[in-house]
ZAMARGU-4260 file (C-alpha; in steps of 0.2 Angstrom, whole numbers, plus 5000, padded with zeros to 4 digits):
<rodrens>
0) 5154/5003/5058 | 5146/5015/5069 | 5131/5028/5062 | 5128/5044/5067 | 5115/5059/5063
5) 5125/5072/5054 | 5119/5092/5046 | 5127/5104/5038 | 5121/5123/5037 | 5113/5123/5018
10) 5117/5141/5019 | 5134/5138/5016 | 5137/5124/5005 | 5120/5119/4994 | 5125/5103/4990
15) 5138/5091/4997 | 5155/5087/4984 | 5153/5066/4987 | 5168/5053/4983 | 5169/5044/4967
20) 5175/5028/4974 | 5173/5020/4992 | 5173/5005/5002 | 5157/4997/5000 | 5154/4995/5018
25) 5150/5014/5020 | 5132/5016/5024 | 5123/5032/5019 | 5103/5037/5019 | 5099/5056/5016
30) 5085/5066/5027 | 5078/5081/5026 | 5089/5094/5017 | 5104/5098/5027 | 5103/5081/5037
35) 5114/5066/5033 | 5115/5047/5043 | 5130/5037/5037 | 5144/5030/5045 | 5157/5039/5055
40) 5171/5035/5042 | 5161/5039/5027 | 5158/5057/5036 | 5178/5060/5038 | 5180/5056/5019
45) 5164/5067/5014 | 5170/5082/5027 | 5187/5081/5019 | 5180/5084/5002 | 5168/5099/5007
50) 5178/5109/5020 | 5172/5101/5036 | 5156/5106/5034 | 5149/5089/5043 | 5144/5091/5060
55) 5136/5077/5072 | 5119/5083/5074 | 5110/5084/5091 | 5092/5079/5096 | 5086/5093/5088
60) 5093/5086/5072 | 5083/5072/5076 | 5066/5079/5081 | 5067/5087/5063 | 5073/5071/5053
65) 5058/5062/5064 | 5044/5074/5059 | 5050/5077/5042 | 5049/5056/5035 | 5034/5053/5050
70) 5022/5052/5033 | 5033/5040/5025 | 5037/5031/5040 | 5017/5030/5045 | 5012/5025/5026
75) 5025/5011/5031 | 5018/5006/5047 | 5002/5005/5037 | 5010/4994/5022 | 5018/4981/5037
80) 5001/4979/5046 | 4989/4978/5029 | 5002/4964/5023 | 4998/4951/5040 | 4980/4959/5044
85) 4966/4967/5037 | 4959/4984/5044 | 4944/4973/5048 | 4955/4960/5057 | 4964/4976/5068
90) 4945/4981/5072 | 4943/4967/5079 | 4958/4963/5087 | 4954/4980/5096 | 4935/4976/5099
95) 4940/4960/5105 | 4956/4963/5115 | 4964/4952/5105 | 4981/4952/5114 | 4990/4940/5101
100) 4986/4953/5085 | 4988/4966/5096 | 5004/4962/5102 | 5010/4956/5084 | 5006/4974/5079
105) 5014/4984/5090 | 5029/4974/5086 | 5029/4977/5067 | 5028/4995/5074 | 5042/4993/5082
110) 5051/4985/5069 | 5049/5000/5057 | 5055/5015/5073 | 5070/5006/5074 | 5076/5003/5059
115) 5072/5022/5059 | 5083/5027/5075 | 5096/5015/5068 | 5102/5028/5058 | 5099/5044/5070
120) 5112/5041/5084 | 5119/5056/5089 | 5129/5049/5105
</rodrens>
C-alpha cells in the first residue's frame, strides 16, 4: 500500500470525522495540524467521510511537516547514536577520522530520515 503526504485547510474543517472500523492494513501518522501521511486508500475512506477535504500535499507540505518534527527527529538521531557511542567516543571518532564510527553514524542518521520520508511522498 502506497503512502502519501496529505493536508487539508484547518480553516474549513478543524478536525477530521475518522471511521470506526477499517482494515488493519491502513497506515496512518499525524503531522503538524492540517498535515496527514497515511495510505492512499485510507485517504479515499477519510475524504468520504469529511467532504473531500483531503488533498495530496506538495513539497511545500513537506518542508513544513520536516521543520515542524526536526526537534523530535534530532532528539531521535541523538537517542540512536547515544545507544552504540558515547559522546566521547563521537569526539574521537571525529579527532581521529575514525571512518568505521563515522560511517556507522551517518548511517543510523540515515536510518531515522527515511523512515521519516517514508511517510511524505507526494509523487
Amino acid at each position: 500500500m502506497t503512502i502519501k503526504l496529505y493536508h487539508w485547510d484547518v480553516s474549513q474543517k478543524d478536525v477530521l470525522a475518522n471511521p470506526s472500523k477499517f482494515s488493519g492494513d491502513y497506515k496512518i501518522k499525524w503531522h503538524v495540524h492540517g498535515y496527514v501521511s497515511m495510505t492512499v486508500e485510507f485517504a479515499a475512506l477519510f475524504n468520504s467521510l469529511n467532504n473531500n477535504v483531503l488533498i495530496k500535499s506538495n513539497a511545500d507540505g513537506v518542508a513544513a511537516v520536516k521543520a515542524a518534527c526536526k526537534p523530535d527527529l534530532d532528539r531521535q538521531k541523538v537517542a540512536a547514536i547515544r545507544k552504540e557511542y558515547s559522546v566521547d567516543d563521537e569526539f574521537f571518532a571525529l579527532r581521529t577520522n575514525n571512518t568505521t564510527v563515522k560511517n556507522r553514524i551517518a548511517a543510523i542518521i540515515s536510518d531515522i530520515e527515511t523512515e521519516r520520508d517514508s511517510w511524505l511522498d507526494v509523487s
